[in-house]
DSSP file (Angstrom, degrees, kcal/mol; ACC not computed):
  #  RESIDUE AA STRUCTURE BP1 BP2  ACC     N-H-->O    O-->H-N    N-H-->O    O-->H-N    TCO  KAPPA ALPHA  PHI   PSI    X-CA   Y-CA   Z-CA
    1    1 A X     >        0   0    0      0, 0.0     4,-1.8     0, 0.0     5,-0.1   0.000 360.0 360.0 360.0 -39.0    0.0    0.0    0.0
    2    2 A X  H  >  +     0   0    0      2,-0.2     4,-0.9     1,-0.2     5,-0.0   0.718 360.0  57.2 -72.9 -13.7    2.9    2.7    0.8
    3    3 A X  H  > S+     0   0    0      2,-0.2     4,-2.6     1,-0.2     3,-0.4   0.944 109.8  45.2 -91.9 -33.2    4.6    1.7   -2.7
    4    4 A X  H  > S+     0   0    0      2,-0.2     4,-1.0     1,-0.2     3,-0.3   0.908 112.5  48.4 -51.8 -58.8    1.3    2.7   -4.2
    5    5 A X  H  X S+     0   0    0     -4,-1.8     4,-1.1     1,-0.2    -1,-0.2   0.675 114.4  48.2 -34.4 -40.8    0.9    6.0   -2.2
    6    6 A X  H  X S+     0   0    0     -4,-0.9     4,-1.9    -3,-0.4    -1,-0.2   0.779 110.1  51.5 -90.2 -44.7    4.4    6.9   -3.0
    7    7 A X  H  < S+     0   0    0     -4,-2.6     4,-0.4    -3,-0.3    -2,-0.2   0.673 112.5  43.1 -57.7 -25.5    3.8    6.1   -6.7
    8    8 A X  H  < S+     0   0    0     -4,-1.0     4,-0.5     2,-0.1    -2,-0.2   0.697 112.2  58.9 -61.8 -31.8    0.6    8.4   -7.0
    9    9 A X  H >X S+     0   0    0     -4,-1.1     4,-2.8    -5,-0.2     3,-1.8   0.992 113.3  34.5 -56.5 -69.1    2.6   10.8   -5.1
   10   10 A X  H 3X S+     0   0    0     -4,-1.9     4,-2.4     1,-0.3    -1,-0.2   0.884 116.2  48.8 -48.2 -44.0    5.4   10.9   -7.6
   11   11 A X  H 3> S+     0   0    0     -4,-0.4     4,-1.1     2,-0.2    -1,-0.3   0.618 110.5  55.5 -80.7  -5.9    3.7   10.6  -10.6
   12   12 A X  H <> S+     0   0    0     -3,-1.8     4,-0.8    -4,-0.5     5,-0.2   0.737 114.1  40.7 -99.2 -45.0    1.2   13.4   -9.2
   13   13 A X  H  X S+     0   0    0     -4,-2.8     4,-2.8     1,-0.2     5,-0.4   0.960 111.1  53.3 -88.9 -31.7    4.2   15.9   -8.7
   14   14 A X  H  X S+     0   0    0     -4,-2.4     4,-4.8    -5,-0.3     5,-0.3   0.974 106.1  57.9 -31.7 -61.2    5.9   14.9  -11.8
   15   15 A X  H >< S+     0   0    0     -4,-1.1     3,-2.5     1,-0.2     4,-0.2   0.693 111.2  44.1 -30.5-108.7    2.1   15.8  -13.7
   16   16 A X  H 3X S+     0   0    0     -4,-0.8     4,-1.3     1,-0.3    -1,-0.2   0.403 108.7  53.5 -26.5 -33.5    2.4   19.3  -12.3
   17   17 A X  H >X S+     0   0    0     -4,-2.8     4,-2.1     1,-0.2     3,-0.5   0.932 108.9  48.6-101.3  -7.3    5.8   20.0  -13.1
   18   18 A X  H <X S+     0   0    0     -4,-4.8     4,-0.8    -3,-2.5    -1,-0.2   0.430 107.9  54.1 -62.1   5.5    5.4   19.1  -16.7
   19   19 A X  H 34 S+     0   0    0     -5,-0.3    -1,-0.2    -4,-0.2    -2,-0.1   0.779 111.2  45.0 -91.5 -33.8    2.4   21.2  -16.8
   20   20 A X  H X< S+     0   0    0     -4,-1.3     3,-2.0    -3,-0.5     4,-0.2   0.854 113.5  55.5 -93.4 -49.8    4.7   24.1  -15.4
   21   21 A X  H >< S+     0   0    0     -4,-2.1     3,-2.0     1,-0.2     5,-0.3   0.847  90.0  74.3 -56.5 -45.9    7.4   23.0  -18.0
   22   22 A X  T 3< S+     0   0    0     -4,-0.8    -1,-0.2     1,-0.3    -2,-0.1   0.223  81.7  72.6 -28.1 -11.6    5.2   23.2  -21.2
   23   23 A X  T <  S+     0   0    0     -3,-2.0    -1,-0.3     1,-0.2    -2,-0.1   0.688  95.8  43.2-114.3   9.4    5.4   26.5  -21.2
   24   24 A X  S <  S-     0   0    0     -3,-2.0    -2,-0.2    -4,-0.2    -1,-0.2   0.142  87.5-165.0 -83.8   2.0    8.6   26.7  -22.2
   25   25 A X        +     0   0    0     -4,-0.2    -3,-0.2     1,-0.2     3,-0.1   0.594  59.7 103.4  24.2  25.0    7.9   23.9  -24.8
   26   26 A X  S    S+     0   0    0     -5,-0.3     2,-0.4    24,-0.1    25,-0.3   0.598  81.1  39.3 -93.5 -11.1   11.8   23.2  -25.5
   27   27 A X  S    S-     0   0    0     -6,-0.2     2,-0.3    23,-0.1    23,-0.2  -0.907  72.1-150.2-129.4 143.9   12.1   19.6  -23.2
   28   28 A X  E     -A   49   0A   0     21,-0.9    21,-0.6    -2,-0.4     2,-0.4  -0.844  20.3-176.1-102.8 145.4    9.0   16.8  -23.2
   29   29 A X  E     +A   48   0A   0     -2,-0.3     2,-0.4    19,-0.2    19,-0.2  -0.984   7.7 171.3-127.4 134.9    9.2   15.2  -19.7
   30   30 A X  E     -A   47   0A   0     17,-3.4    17,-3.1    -2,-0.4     2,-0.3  -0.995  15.0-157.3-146.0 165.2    6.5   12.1  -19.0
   31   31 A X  E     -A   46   0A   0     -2,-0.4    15,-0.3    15,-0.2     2,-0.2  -0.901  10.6-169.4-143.7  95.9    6.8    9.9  -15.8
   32   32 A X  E     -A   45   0A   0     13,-1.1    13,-2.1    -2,-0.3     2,-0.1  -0.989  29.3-139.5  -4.9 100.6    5.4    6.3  -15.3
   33   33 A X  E     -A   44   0A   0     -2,-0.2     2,-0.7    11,-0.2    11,-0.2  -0.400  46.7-152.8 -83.6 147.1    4.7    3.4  -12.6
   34   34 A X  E     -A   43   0A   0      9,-2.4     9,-1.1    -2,-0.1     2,-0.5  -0.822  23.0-163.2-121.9 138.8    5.8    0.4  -14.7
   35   35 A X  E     +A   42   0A   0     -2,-0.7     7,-0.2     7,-0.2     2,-0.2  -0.974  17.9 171.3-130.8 128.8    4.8   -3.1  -14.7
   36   36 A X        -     0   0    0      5,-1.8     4,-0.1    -2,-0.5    -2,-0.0  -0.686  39.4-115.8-118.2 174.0    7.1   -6.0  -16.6
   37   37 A X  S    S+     0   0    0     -2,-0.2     4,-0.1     2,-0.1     2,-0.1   0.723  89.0  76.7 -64.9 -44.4    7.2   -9.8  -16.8
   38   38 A X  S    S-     0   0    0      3,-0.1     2,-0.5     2,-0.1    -2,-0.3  -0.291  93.5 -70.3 -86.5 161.4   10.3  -10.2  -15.2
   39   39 A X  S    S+     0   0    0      2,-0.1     2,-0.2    -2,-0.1    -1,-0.1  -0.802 117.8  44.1-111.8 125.2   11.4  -10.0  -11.7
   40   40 A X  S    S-     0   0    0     -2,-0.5    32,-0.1    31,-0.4    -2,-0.1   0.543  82.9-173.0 -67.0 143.0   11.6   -7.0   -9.8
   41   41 A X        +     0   0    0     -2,-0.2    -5,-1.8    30,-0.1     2,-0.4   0.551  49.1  60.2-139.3 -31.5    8.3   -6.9  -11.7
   42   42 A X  E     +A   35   0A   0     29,-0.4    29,-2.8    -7,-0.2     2,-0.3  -0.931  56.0 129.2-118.3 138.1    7.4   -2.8  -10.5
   43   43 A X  E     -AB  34  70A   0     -9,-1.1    -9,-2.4    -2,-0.4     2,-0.3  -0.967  46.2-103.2 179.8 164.1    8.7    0.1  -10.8
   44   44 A X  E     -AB  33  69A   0     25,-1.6    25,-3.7    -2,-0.3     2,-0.3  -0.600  33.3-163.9-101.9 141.3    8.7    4.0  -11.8
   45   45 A X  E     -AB  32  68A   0    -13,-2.1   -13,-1.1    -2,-0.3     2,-0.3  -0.957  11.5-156.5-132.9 170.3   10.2    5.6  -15.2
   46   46 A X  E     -AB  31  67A   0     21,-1.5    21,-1.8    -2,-0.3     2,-0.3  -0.930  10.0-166.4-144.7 134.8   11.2    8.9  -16.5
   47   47 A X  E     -AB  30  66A   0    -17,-3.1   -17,-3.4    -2,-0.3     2,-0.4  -0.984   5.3-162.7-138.1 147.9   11.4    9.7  -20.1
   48   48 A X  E     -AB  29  65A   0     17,-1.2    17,-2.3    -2,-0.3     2,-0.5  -0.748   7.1-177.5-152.0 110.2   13.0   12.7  -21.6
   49   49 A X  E     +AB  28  64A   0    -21,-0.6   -21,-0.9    -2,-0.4     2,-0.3  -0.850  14.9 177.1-136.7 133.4   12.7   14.1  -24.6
   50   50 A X  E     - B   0  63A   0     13,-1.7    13,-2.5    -2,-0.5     2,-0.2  -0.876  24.4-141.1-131.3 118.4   14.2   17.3  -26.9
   51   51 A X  E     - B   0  62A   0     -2,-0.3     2,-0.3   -25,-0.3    11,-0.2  -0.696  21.2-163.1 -88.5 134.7   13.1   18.0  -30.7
   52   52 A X  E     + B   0  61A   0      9,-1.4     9,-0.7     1,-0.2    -2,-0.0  -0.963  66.6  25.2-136.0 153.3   16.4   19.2  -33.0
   53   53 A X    >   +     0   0    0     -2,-0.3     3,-0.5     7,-0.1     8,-0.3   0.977  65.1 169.6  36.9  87.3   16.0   20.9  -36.3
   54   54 A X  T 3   +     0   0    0      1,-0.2     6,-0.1    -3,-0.2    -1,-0.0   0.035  59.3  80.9 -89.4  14.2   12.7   22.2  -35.8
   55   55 A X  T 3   +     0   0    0      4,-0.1    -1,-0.2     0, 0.0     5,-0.1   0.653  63.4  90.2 -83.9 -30.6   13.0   24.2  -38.7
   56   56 A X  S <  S-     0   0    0     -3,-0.5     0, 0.0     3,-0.2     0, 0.0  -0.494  76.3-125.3 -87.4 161.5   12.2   21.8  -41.3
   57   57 A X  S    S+     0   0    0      1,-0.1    44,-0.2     3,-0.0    -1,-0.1   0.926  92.8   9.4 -71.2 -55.8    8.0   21.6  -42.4
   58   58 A X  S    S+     0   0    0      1,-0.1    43,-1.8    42,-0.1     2,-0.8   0.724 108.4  81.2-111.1  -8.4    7.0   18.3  -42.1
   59   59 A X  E     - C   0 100A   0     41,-0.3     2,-0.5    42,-0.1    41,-0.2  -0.793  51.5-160.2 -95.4 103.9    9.7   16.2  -40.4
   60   60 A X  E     - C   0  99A   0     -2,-0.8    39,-2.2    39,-0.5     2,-0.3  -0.825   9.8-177.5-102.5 109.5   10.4   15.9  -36.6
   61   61 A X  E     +BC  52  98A   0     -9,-0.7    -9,-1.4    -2,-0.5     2,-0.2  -0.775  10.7 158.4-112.2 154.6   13.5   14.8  -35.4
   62   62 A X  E     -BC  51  97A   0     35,-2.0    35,-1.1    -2,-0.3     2,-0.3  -0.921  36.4-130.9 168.9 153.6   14.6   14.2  -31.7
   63   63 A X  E     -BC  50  96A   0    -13,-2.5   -13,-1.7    -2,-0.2     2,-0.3  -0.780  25.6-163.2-131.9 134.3   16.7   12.7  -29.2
   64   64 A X  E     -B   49   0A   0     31,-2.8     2,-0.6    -2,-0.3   -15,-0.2  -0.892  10.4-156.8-135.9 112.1   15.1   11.0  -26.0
   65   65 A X  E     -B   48   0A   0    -17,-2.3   -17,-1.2    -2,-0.3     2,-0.3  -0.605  16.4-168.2 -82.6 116.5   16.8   10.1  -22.7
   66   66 A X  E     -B   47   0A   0     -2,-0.6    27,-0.4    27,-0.2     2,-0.2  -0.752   4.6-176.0-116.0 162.2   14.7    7.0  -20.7
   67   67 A X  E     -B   46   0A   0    -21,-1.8   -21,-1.5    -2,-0.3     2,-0.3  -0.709   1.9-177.6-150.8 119.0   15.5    5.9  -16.7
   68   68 A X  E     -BD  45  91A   0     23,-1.0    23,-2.1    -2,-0.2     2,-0.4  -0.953  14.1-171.5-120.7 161.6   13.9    3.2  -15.1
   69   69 A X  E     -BD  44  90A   0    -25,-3.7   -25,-1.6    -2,-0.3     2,-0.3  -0.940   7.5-172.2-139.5 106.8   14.3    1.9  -11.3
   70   70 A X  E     -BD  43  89A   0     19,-2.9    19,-0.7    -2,-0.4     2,-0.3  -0.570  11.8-174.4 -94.3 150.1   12.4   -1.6  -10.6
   71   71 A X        +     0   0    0    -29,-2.8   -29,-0.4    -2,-0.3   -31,-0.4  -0.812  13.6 151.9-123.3 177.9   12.5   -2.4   -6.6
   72   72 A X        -     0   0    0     -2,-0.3    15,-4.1   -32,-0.1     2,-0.5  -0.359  35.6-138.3 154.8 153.4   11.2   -5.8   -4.7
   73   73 A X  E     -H   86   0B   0     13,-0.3     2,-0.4    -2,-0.2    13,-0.2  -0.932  32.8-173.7-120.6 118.3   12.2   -7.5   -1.6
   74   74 A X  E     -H   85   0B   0     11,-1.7    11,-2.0    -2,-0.5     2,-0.4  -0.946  21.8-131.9-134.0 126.3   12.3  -11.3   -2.2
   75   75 A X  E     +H   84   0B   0     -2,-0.4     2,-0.4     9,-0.2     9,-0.3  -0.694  25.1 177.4 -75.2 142.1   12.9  -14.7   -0.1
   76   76 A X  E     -H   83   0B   0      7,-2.9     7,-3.7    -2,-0.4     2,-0.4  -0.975  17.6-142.8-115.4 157.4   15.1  -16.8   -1.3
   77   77 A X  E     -H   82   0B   0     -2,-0.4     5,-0.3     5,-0.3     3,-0.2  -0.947  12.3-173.8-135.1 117.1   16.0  -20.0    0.4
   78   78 A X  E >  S-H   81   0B   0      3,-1.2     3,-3.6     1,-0.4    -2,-0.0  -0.647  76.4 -23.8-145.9 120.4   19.2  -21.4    0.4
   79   79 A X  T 3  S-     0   0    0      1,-0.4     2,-0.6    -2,-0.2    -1,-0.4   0.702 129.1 -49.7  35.6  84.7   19.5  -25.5    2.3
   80   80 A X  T 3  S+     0   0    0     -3,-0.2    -1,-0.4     1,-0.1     2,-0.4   0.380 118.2 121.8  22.3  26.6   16.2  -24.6    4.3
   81   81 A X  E <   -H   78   0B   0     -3,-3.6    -3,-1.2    -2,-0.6     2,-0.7  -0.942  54.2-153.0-108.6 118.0   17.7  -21.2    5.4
   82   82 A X  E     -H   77   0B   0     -2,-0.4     2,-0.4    -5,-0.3    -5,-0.3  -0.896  10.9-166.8 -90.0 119.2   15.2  -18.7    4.1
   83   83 A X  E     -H   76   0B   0     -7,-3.7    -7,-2.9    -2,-0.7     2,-0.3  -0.982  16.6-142.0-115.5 124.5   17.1  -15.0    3.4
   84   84 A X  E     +H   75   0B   0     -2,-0.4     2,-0.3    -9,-0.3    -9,-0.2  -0.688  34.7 178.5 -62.4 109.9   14.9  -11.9    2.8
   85   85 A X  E     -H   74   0B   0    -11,-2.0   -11,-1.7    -2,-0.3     2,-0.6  -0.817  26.5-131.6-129.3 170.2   17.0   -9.9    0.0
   86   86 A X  E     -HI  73 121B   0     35,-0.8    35,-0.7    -2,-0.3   -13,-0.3  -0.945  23.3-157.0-126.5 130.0   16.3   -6.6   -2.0
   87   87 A X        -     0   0    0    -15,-4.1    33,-0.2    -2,-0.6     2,-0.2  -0.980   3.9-161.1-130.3 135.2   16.8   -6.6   -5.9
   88   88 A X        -     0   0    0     31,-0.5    31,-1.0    -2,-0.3     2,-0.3  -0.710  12.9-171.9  57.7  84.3   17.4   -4.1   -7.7
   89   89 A X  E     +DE  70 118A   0    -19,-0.7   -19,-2.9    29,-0.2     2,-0.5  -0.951   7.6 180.0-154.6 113.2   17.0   -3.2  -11.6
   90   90 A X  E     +DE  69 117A   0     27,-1.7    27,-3.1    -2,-0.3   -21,-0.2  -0.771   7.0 174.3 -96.9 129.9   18.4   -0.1  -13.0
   91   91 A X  E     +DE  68 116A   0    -23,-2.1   -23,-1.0    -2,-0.5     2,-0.3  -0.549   3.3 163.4-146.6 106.5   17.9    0.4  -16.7
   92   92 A X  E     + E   0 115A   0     23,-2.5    23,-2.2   -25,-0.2   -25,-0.2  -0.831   2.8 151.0-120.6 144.7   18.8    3.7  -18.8
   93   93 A X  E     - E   0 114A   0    -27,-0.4    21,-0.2    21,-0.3   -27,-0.2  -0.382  32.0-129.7 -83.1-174.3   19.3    4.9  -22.7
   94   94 A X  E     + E   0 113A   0     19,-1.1    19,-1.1   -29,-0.2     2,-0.3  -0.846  24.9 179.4-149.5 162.5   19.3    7.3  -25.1
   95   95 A X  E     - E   0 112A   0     -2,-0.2   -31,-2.8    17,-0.2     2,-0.2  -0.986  25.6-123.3-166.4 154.2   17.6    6.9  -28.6
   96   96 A X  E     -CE  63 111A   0     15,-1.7    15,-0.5    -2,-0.3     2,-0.5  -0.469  28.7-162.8-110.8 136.6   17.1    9.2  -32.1
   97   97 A X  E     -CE  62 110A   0    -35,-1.1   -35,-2.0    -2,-0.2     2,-0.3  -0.938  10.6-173.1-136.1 159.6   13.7    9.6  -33.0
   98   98 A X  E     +CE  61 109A   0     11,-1.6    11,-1.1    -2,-0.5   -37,-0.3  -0.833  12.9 167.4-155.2 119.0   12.7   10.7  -36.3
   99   99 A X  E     -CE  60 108A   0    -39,-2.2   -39,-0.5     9,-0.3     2,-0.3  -0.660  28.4-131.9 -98.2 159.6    8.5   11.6  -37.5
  100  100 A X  E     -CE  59 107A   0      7,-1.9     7,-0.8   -41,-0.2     2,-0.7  -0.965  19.5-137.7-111.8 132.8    6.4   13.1  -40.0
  101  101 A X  E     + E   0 106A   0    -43,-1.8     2,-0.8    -2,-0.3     5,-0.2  -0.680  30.2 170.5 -67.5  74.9    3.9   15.4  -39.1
  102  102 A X        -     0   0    0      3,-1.1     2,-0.6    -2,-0.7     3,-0.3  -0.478  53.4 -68.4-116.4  64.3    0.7   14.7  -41.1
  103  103 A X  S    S-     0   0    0     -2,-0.8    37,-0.2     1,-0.2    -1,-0.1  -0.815 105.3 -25.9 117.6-117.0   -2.0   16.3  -40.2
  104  104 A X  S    S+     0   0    0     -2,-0.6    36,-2.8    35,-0.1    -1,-0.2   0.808 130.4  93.3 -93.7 -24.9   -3.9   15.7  -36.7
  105  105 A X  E     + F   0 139A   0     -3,-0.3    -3,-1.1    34,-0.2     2,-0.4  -0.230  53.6 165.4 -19.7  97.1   -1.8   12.2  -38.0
  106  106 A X  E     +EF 101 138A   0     32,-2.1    32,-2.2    -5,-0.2    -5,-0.2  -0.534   2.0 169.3-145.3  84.1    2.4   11.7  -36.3
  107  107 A X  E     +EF 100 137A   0     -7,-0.8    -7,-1.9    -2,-0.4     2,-0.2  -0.707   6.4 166.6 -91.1 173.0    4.1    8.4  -36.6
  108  108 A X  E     -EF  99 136A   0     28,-2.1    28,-1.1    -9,-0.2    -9,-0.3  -0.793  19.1-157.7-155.9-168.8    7.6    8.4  -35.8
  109  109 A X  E     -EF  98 135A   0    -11,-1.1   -11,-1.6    -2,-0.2     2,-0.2  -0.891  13.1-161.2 178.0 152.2   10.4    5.3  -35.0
  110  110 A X  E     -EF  97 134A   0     24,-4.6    24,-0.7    -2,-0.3     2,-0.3  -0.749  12.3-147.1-131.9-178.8   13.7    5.6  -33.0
  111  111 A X  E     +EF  96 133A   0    -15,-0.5   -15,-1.7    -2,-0.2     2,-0.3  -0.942  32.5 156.2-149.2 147.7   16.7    3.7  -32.8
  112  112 A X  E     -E   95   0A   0     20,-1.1     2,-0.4    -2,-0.3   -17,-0.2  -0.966  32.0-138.9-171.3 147.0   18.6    3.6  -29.4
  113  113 A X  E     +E   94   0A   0    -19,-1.1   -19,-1.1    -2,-0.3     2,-0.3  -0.884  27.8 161.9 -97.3 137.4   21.1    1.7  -27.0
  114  114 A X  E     -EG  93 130A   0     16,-1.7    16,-3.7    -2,-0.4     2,-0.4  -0.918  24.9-136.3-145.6-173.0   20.8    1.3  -23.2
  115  115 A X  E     -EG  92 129A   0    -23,-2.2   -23,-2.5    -2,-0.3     2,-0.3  -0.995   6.3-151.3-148.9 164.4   22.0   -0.7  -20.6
  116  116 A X  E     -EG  91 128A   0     12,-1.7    12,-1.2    -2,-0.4     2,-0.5  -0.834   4.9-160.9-123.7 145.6   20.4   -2.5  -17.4
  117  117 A X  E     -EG  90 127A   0    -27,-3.1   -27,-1.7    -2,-0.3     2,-0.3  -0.966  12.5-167.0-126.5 138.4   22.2   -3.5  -13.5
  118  118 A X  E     -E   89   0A   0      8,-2.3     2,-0.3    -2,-0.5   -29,-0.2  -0.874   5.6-174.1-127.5 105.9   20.5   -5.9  -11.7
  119  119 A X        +     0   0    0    -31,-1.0   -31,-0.5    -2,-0.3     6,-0.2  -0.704  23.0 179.1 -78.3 149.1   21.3   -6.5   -8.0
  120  120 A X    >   -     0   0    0      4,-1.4     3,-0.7    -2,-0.3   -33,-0.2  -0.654  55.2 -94.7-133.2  85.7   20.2   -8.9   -5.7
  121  121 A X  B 3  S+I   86   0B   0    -35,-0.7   -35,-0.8     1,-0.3     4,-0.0  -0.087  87.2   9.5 -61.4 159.3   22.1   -7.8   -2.6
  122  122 A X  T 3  S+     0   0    0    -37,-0.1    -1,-0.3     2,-0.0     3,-0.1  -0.857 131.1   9.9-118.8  39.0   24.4   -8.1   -1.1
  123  123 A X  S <  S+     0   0    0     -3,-0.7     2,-0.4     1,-0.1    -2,-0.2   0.209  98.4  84.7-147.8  36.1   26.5  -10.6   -3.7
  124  124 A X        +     0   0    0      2,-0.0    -4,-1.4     0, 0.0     2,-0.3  -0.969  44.4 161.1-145.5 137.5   24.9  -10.8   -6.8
  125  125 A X        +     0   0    0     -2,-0.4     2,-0.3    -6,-0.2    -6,-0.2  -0.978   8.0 178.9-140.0 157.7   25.6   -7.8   -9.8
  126  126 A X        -     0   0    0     -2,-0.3    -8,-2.3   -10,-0.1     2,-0.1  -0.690   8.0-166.6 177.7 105.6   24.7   -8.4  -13.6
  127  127 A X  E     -G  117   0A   0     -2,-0.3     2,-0.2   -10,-0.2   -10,-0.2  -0.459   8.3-174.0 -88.9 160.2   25.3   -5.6  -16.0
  128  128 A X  E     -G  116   0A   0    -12,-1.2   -12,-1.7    -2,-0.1     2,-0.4  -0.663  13.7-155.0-167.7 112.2   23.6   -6.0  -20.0
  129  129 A X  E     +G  115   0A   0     -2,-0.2   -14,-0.3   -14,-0.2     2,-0.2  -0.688  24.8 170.5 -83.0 130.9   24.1   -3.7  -22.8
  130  130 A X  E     -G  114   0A   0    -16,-3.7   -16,-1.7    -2,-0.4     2,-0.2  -0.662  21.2-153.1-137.0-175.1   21.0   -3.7  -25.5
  131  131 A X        -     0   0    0    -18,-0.3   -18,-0.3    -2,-0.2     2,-0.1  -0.408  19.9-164.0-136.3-159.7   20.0   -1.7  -28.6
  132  132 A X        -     0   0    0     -2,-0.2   -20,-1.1   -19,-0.0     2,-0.1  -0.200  23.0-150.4 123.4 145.8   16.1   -1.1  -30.1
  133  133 A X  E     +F  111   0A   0    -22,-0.2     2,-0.2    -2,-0.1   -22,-0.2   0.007  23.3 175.3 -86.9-177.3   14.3   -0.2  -32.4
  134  134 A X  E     -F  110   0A   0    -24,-0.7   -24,-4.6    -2,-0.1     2,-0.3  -0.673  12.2-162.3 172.5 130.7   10.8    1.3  -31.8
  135  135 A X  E     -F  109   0A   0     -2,-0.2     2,-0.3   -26,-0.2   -26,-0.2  -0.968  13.0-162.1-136.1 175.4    7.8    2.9  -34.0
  136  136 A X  E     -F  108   0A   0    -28,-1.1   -28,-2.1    -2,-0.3     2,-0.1  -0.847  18.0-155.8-143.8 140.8    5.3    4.9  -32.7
  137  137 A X  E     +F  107   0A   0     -2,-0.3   -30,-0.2   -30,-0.2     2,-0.1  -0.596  30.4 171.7-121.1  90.5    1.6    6.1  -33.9
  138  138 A X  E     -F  106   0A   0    -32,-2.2   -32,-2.1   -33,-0.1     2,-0.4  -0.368  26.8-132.7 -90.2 153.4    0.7    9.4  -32.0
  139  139 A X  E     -F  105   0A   0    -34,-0.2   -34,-0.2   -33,-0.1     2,-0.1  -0.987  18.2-131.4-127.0 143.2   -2.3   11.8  -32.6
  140  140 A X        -     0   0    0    -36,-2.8     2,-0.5    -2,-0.4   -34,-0.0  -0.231  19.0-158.6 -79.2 134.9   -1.6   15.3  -32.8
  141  141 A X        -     0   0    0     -2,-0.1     2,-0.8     2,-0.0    -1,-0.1  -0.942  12.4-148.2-125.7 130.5   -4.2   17.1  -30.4
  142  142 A X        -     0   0    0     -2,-0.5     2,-0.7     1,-0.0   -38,-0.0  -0.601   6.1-152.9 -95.0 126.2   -4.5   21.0  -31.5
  143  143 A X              0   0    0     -2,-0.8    -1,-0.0     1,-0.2    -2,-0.0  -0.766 360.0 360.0-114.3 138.0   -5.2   23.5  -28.7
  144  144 A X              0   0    0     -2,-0.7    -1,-0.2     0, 0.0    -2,-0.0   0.633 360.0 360.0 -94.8 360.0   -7.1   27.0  -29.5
């Protein structure tokens, strides 16, 4: 119940200060509790993302910066000795995004590297470097 409290909490003051950010409209910031397959299985992310050569008509290019931080507290049991551990799963990027803007219409696709840590203290560390691909189909919402 407190990791939920703590996750509306975050994700609440995040909202607000992207609301406050938008009006300098140079940085996108969005903020996320995250649920995967894999174990630590929850966890909050932060995505951050800056359009370059905003000059050209129909084409949107941009560079996007991701962090996510999985928690969980897990027994494992070792010869009938049960040990209570905390693991740990770090995972961060960056990645090139490229759109067309076509009308209320904006697909896009990136290309990016990141890397991932997973502990399970206090002896176990496991670094992993990755790549991806990604497309995207957004609609454009116009404000008078």
């Amino acid at each position: 119940m407190l990791r939920k409290a703590i996750a509306i909490t975050f994700i609440s003051f995040i909202g607000i200060f992207s609301a406050a950010q938008q009006t300098l409209a140079q940085f996108t910031l969005g903020a996320a509790y995250e649920i995967r397959d894999e174990n630590p299985e929850n966890g909050f992310g932060l995505r951050l993302e800056k359009g370059i050569f905003s000059d050209l008509p129909l084409i949107d290019l941009g560079v996007r910066a991701h962090f996510s931080f999985f928690n969980e507290t897990t027994d494992i049991t070792f010869d009938d000795v049960e040990v209570s551990t905390e693991v740990d799963a770090y995972d961060y990027g960056l990645a090139l995004l490229g759109g067309v803007n076509i009308g209320i219409v904006k697909p896009y696709v990136g290309l990016g590297v990141g890397s991932e840590r997973f502990e399970a203290n206090p002896q176990f560390t496991e670094n992993n470097f990755y790549w991806n691909g990604f497309g995207v189909q957004k609609l454009r919402c116009f404000h008078s």
